[in-house]
C-alpha positions, 0 to 999 in steps of 0.5 A: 500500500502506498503511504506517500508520493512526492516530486521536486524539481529543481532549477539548477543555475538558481539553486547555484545562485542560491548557494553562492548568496548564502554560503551556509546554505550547503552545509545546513542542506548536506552533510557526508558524501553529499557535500563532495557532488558536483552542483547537478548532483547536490540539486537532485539531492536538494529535490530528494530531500524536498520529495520525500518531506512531501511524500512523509506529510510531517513537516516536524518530523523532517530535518535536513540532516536526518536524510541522507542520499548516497549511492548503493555500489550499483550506482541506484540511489537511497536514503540513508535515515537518521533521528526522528525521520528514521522514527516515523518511516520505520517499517516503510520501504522508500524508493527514490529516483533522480534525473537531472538534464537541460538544467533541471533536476529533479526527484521523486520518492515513493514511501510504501507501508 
């Protein structure tokens, strides 16, 4: 059974201006192996992170730092979850996948029960 869907897109020269504005944005944002991707990679991260706060419907229970995306060894891309979001999304699979292409990225997460 479906629990939550979401999908971000992400303006990749914009959000570039928005790292470049403030600074502190990319470490409040990334953390990990996350801090080490190119910009497209970090904008697809950044609409991860947006797509799986609107497929979890909790706004308090989502903390930028409590979700992670790395890479398996295929290259397949996941979530790694810490603190509350962990809590709340124990017992639920979470599928996501990533595009980024003519200066878009985008993101979209599918939580199942």
């Amino acid at each position: 059974m479906i629990f939550g869907i979401g999908i971000d897109v992400v303006d990749i020269a914009r959000f570039e201006e928005s790292l470049i504005r403030t600074p502190a944005l990319k470490a409040r944002l990334f953390k990990g192996v996350e801090l080490e991707r190119p910009l497209h990679g970090l904008a697809a991260r950044f609409a991860a992170k947006e797509a799986i706060a609107k497929a979890m419907d909790a706004k308090g229970l989502f903390h930028w730092h409590d979700v992670e995306v790395i890479n398996l060894e295929s290259g397949k891309p996941t979530f790694l979850l810490s603190g509350e979001t962990e809590k709340y999304l124990q017992g639920k699979k979470v599928h996501l996948s990533l595009s980024h292409d003519a200066g878009i990225a985008s993101a979209m997460v599918v939580i199942e029960e």
